[in-house]
C-alpha positions in Angstrom: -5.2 -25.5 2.5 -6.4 -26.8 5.9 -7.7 -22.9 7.2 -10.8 -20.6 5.2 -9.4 -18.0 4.6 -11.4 -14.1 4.9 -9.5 -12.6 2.4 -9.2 -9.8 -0.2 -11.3 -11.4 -3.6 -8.5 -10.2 -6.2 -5.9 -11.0 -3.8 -7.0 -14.4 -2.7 -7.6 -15.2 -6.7 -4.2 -14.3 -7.3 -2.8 -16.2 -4.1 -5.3 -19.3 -5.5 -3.8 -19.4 -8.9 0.0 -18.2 -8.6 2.3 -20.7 -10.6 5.5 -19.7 -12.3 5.1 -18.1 -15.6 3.4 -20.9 -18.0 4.8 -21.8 -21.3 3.3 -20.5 -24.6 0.5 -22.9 -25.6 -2.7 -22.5 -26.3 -4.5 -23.5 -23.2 -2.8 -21.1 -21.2 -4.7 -20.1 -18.3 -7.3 -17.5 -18.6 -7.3 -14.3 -16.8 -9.7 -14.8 -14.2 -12.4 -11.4 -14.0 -12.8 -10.0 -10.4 -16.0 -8.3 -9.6 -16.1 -4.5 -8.8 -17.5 -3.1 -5.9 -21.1 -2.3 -7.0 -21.4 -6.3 -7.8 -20.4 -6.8 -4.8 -22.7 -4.3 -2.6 -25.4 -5.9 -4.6 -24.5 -9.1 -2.7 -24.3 -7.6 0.5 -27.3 -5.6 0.2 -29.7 -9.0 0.2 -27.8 -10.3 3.6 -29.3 -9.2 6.9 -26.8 -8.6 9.3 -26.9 -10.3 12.1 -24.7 -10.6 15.5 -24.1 -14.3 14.7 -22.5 -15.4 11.3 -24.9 -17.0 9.0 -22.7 -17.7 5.5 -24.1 -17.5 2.1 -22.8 -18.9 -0.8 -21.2 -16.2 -3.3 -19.0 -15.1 -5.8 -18.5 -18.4 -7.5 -16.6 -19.9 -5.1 -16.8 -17.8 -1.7 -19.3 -17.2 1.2 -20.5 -14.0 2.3 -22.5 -12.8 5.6 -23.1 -9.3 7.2 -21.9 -9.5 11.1 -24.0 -6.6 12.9 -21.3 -4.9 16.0 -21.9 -1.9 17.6 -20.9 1.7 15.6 -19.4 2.3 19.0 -18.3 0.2 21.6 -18.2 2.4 23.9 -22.0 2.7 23.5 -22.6 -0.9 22.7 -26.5 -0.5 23.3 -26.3 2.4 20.7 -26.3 2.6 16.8 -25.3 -0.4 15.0 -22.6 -1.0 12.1 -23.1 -3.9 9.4 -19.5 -5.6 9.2 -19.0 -7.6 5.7 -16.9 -10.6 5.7 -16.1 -13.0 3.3 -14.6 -16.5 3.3 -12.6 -19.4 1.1 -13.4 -23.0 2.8 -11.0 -24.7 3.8 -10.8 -27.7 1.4 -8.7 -30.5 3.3 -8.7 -32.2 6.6 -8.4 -32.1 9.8 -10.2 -29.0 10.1 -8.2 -26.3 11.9 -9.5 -23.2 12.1 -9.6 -19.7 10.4 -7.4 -17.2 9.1 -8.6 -13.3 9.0 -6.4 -11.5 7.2 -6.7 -7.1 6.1 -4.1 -6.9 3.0 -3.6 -3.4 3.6 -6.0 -1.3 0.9 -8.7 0.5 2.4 -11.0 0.4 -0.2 -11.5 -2.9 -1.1 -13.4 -5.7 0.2 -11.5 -7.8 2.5 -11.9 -10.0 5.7 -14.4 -7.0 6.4 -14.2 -3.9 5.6 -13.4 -1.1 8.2 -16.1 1.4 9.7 -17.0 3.6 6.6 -14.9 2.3 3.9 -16.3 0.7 0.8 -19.8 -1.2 1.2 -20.0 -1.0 5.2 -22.5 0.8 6.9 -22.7 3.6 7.7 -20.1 5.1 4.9 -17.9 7.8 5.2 -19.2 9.5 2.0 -19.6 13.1 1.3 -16.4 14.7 2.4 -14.5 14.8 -0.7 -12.9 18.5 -1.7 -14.4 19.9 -3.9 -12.7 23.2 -3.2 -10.2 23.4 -6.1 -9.7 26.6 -8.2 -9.8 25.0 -11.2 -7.4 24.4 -13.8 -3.9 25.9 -12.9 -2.0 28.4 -15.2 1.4 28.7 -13.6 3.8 26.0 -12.1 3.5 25.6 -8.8 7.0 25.7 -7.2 8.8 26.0 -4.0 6.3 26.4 -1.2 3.2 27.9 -3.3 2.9 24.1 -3.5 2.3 23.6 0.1 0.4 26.4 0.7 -2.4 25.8 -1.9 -2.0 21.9 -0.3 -2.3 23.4 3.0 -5.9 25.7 2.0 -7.1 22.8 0.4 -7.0 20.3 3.0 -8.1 22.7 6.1 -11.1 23.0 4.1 -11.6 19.4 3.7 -11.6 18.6 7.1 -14.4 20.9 7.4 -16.1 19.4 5.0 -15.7 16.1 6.4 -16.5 17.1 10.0 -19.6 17.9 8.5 -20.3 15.1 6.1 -19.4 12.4 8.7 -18.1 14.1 12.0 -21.8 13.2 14.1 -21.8 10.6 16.7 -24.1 8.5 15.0 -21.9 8.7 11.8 -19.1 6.6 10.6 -16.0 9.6 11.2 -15.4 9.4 14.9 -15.8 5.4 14.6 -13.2 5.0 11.7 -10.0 4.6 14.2 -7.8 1.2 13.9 -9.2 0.5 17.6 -12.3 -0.1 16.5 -11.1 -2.5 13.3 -9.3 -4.2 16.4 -12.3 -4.5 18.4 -14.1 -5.3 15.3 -11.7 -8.2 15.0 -12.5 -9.7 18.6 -16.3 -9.6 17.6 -15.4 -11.5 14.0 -13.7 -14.1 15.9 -16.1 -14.8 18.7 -19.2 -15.1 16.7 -17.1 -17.7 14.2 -16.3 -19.4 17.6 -20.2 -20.0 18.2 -20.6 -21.7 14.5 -20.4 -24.9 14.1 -16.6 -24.4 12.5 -15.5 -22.5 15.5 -16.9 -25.7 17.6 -14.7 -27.8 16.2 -11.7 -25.7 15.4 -8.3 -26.0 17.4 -8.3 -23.0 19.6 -11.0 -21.0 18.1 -10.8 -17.6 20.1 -7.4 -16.6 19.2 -7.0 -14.5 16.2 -4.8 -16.0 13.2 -4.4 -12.9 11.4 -2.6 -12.1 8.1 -1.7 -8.0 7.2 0.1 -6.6 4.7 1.1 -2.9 5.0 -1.7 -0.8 7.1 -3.0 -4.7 8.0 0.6 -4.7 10.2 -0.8 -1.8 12.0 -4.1 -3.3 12.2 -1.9 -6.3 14.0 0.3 -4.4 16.2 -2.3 -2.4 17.7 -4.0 -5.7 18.1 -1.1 -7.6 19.6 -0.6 -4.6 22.1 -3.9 -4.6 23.2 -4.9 -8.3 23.2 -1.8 -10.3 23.9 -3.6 -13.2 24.9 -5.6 -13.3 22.0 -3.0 -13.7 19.6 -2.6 -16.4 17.3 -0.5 -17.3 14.2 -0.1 -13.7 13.1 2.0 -12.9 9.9 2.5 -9.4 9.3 3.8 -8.3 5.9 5.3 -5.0 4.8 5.1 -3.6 8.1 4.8 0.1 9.1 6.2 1.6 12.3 3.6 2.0 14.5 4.9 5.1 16.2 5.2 7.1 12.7 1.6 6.1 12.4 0.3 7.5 15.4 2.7 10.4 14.8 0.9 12.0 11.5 4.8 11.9 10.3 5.5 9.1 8.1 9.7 9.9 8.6 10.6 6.6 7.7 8.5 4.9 5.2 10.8 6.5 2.8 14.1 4.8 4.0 13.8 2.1 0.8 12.5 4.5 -2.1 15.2 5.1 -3.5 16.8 1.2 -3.3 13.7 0.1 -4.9 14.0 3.1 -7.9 17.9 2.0 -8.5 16.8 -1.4 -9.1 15.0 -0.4 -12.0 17.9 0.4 -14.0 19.8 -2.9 -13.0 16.9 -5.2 -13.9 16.8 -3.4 -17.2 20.4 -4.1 -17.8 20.1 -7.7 -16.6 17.3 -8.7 -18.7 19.0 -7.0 -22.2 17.0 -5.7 -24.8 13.4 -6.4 -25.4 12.7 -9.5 -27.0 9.4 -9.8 -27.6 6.3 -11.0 -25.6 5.5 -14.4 -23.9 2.2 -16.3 -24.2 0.4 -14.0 -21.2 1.3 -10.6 -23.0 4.6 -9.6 -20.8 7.7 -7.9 -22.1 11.0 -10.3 -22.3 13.9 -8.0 -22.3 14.4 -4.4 -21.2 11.9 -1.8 -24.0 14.0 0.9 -22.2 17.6 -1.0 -22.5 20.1 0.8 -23.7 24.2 1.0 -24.1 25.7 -2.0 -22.3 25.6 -0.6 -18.5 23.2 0.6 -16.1 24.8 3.6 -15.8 23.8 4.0 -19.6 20.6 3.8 -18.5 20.4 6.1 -16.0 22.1 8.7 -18.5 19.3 8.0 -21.0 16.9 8.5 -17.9 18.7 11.6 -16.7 18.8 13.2 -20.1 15.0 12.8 -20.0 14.5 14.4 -16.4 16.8 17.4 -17.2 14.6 18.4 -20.1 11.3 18.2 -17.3 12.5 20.8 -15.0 9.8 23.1 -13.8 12.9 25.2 -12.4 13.8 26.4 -15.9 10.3 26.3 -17.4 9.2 29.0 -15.3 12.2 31.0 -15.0 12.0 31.3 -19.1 8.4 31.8 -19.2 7.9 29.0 -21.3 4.2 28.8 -22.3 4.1 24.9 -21.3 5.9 25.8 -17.9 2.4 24.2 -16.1 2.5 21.3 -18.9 6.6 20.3 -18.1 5.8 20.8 -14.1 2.8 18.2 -15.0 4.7 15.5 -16.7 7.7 15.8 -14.4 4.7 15.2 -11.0 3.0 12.8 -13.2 6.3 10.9 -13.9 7.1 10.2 -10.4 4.0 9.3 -9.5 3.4 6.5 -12.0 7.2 5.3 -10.7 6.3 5.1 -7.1 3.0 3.4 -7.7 5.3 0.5 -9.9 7.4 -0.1 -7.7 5.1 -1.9 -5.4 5.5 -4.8 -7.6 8.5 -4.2 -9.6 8.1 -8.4 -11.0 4.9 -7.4 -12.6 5.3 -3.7 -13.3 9.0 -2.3 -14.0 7.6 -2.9 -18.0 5.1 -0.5 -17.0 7.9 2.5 -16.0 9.7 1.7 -19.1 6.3 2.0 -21.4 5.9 5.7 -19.4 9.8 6.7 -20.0 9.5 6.0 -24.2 6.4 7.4 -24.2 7.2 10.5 -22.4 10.9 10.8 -24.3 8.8 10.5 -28.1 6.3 14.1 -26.8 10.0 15.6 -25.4 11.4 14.6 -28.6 8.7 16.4 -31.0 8.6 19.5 -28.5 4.9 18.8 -28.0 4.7 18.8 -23.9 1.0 19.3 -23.4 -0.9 18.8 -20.3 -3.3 16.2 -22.9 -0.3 15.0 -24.2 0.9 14.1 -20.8 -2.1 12.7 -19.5 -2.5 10.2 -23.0 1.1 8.7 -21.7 0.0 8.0 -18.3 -3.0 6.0 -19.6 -2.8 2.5 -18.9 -3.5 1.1 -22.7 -0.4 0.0 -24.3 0.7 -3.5 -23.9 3.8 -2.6 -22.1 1.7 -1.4 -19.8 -1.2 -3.2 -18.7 0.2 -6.7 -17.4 0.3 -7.7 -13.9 -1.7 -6.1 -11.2 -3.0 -3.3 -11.6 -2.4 -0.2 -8.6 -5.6 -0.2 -6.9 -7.9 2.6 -6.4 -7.8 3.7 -3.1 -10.7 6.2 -0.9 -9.3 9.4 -0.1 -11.8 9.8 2.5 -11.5 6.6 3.9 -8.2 6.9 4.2 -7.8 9.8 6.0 -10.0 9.6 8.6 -8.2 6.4 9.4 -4.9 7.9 9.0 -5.9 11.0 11.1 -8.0 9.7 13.7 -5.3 7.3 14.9 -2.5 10.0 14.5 -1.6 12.5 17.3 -3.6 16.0 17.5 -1.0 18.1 17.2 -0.7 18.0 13.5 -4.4 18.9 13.2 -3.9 22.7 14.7 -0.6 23.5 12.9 0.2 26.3 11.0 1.6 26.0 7.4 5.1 27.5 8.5 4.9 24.9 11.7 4.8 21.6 8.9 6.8 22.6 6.4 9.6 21.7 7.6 9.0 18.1 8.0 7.6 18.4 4.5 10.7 19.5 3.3 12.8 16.8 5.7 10.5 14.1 3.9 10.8 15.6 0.4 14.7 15.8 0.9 14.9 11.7 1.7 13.9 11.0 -1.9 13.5 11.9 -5.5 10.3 10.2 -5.7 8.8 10.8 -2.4 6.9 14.2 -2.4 6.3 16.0 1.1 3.0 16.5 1.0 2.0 13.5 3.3 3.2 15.8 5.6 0.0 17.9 5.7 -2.7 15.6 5.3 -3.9 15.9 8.8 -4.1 19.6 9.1 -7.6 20.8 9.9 -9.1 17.6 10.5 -11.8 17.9 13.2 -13.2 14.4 14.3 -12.0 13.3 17.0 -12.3 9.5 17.4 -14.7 8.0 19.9 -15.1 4.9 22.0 -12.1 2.7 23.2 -9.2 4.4 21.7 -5.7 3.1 22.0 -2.5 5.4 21.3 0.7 3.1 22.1 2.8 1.6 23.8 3.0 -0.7 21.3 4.9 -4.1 21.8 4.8 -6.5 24.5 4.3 -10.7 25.5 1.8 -12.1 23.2 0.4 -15.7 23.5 2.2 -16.5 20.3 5.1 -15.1 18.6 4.9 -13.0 15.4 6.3 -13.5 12.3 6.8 -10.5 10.5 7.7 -10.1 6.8 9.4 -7.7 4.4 11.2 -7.7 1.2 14.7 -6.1 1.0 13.8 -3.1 -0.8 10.9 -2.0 -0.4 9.7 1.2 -1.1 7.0 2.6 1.1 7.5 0.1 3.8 11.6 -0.4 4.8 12.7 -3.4 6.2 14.1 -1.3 9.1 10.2 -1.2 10.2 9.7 -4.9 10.4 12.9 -5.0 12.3 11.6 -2.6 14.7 8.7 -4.8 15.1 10.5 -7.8 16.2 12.0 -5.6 19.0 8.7 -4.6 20.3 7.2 -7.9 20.2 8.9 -10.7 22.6 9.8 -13.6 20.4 8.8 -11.7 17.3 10.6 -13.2 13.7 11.6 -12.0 10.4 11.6 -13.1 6.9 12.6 -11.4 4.6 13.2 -12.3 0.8 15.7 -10.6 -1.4 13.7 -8.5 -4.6 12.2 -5.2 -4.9 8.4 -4.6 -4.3 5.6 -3.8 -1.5 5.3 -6.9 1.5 7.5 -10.8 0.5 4.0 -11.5 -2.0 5.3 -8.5 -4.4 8.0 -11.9 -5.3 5.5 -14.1 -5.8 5.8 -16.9 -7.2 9.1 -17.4 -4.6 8.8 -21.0 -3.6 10.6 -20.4 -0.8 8.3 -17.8 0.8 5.7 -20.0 0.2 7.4 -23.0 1.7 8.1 -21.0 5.3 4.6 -19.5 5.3 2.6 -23.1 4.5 5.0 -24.2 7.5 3.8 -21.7 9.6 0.3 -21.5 8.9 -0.1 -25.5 9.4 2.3 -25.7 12.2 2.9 -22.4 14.0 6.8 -23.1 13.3 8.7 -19.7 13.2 11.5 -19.8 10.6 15.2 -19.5 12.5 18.6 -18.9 11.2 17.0 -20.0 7.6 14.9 -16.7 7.9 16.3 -15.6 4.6 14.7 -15.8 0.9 16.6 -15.6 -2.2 15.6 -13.8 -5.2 14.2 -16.4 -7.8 13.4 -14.2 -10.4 12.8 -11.0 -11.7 10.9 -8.3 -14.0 11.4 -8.4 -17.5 11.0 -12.2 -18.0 14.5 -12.5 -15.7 14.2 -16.4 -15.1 17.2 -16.4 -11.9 17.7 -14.2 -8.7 20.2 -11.7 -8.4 21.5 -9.9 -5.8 21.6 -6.6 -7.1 23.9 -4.7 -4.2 26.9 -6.7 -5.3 26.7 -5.2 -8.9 29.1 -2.5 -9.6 25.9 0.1 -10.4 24.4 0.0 -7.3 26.7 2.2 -4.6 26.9 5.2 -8.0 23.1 4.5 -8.7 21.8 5.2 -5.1 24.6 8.4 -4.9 23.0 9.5 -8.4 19.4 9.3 -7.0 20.7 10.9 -3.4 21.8 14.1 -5.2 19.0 14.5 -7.3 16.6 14.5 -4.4 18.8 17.2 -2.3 19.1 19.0 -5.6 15.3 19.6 -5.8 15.2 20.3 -1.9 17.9 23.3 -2.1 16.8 24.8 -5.5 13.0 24.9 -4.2 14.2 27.5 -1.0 13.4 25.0 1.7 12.2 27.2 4.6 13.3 24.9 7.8 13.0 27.8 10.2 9.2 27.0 11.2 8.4 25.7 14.6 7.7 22.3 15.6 4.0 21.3 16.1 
């Protein structure tokens, strides 16, 4: 590659080593082991920051340095912050410059981590609730749900206006303003090393994001249009459900992305065995000859995990069924972010789970031993990263508007009911996840409007069905950005690298990276593979299941909504 690259470690390993699926022989490539976060702050903690970029070599193959900003630039004389970067040399020539790129997880360490979040200083730590009543005894249905949600998370923000909420603390600094600014400060001090020197146009930002990353690049690009480079923003959120503390939309592919499951399954046949790196080939949940037959295996499951009839028969497992059912969905919705690697995962959970329904033995250990990520159908591909609670929402919350933080519990509900309603899989509770917080962010603080001339156009990217971050998003973002493009790549998964390997993504991003060349009316990818060892692309909305599949998934999603008692009379906040 002719640009370093400050990336996300596991990320950039993955990106650094992605071929298609190797042959069984025995010199396969090794897994290759990436470091957890105490290694890492072990490194970190030997740098001294400084406001110039002195890199050390690290992590094998990587450089490391500590870039000292201000906590607050609004008080640039005051308290300082310690920024962590990291970098991949570039390993060709000529020498072009530098790519900084936030892959979307808050936790991790990327390009640099954001104020408070993993190893930056100071951290946002000490605000986690610890306010829970213990171990529930009944199911929690209709909206007891949201009001224990709703206690719960007022007292949290107390909490964390406490913990972290003083000036001199990381709270009312961790705003995407400040990761902006942040940004501007990376770049400039990489300008005044001898790279920068020598790098074509070294003060405008070439910046990769991938989900909250694309909001880290629109506010950006709406800020500092004439600082914008090659920017490539992946899986992109709408900026005005961001600031909004409403995320309406991001659910507008879940359900798309959940069908495809079923299809894949029936593509790929029945379960074959395993290839050389471990990784089912064939379908461990196929069934029938359709994927309608399927879904009625699936179904069958779901009807006997209804919380609904639990309770109303005082079953003693009521709390146990209401468990696996919650548990269920949220193991599918964190699969589907990468559906190539991970649709074997959801059918491990469904067999699993259909063996305790089958012996009658729905336990709350029972559930929690099916959701453990052991089995070989499984653990393959990569794993759903942890992610900070905190971290992410005083992010979250300080960008979003204030008039979520003083509502009432009767004043959200109905947005968490309107959210709820959209999808089987997507739960209303995001709803609520700014009510009470107290910090309010400090410094240079930017709100919208969003969009506008920038000195380069974007390229934005998405894949056609994506679950948490709809393709309608990125489209929006082309209209608020002048000259802004999209590619898109047919397949299921979070951001165009949930295809990897797709030759043809990579193709159109090595062309714009070296060249700055937008793709035009070849702005398209086609599928090139799939999950379950699928070795050709489909294009699963032609298949006959696809129109009843999303109908079937629509009505299970409004079922829940109207059975629950959704209360839509409440005020808006």
């Amino acid at each position: 590659m002719l640009f370093p690259y400050l990336i996300f470690f596991a990320l950039l390993s993955s990106l650094a080593t992605a071929k298609p699926k190797p042959t069984c022989t025995s010199d396969a490539p090794a897994r290759t082991h990436t470091p957890d976060l105490e290694d890492i702050a072990k490194i970190y903690s030997k740098i001294t920051p400084s406001t110039n970029i002195t890199w050390v070599k690290c992590l094998d193959k990587f450089y490391c340095a500590n870039l000292d900003v201000p906590l607050s630039y609004g008080t640039p004389n005051g308290t300082r912050n310690s920024v962590p970067l990291i970098k991949l040399a570039a390993n060709a020539e000529p020498y072009k410059g530098m790519i900084i790129t936030n892959p979307g997880d808050l936790v991790d360490l990327g390009s640099w981590e954001p104020r408070g979040v993993g190893i930056s200083v100071p951290a946002a730590d000490g605000c986690s609730n610890t306010t829970s009543n213990g171990k529930r005894q009944t199911p929690l249905l209709g909206d007891d749900r949201y009001s224990k949600l709703y206690d719960m998370v007022v007292k949290k923000g107390a909490a964390c206006s406490s913990a972290i909420g003083g000036a001199d603390q990381a709270g009312p600094n961790m705003h995407t303003t400040v990761v902006v600014n942040d940004m501007i400060s990376i770049v400039d001090a990489y300008a005044r090393t001898a790279d920068g020197k020598i790098a074509q146009n070294p003060t405008l930002v070439n910046f990769w994001g991938e989900s909250y990353g694309t909001i880290v690049g629109q506010y950006f690009a709406s800020i500092y249009p004439e600082r914008v480079g090659r920017f490539f923003l992946d899986g992109a959120v709408d900026p005005d459900d961001w600031v909004g503390a409403f995320a309406y939309r991001s659910s507008q592919s879940t359900d798309e992305a959940f069908a495809s499951f079923f299809i894949y399954c029936n593509l790929a046949g029945p379960f074959k065995g395993f290839d050389c790196q471990d990784y089912p080939i064939g379908c461990p949940y196929y069934t029938g000859t359709t994927s309608d037959d399927i879904w009625n295996r699936f179904n069958r499951l779901i009807d006997q995990l209804d919380p609904r009839i639990a309770s109303g028969n005082n079953w003693k497992n009521a709390t146990a069924i209401e468990f696996g059912l919650v548990s269920l969905k949220s193991a599918i919705m964190q699969n589907l972010y990468y559906a190539y690697s991970q649709f074997p995962r959801i059918a491990g959970y469904l067999l699993d789970l259909e063996e305790i329904v089958k012996a009658q033995n729905i336990t709350i250990d029972g559930i929690k031993e099916v959701f453990q990520p052991k089995k070989p159908l499984h653990s393959h591909g990569r794993g759903v990263k942890d992610s900070s609670d905190d971290a992410l929402t005083a992010v979250s919350c300080s960008d979003a508007s204030s008039a979520f933080r003083d509502a009432t519990f009767q004043q959200v509900l109905p947005y968490a009911r309107l959210l709820e309603s959209q999808s089987w899989l997507y739960a209303g509770e995001d709803a609520y996840q700014c009510v009470g917080w107290q910090i309010d962010p400090i410094g240079p603080y930017f709100s919208g409007p969003f969009g506008g001339e920038t000195k380069n156009p974007i390229l934005f990217g998405s894949s056609t069905r994506d679950p948490v971050t709809p393709i309608l998003s990125a489209l929006k973002g082309t209209s608020l950005f002048k000259d802004a493009r999209l590619l898109t790549v047919e397949g299921t998964g979070h951001c165009t690298s949930s295809q990897d390997p797709n030759k043809c993504v990579k193709t159109k991003l090595y062309n714009f990276w070296q060249t700055g060349q937008l793709p035009s009316t070849d702005d398209h990818c086609p599928s090139e593979n799939g999950p379950f060892g699928i070795q050709k692309g489909y294009r699963l909305e032609e298949t006959p299941s696809w129109r009843p599949l999303l109908r079937a998934l629509e009505n299970m999603a409004l079922d829940a909504w109207t059975a629950y008692g959704p209360n839509l009379r409440g005020s808006s906040p």
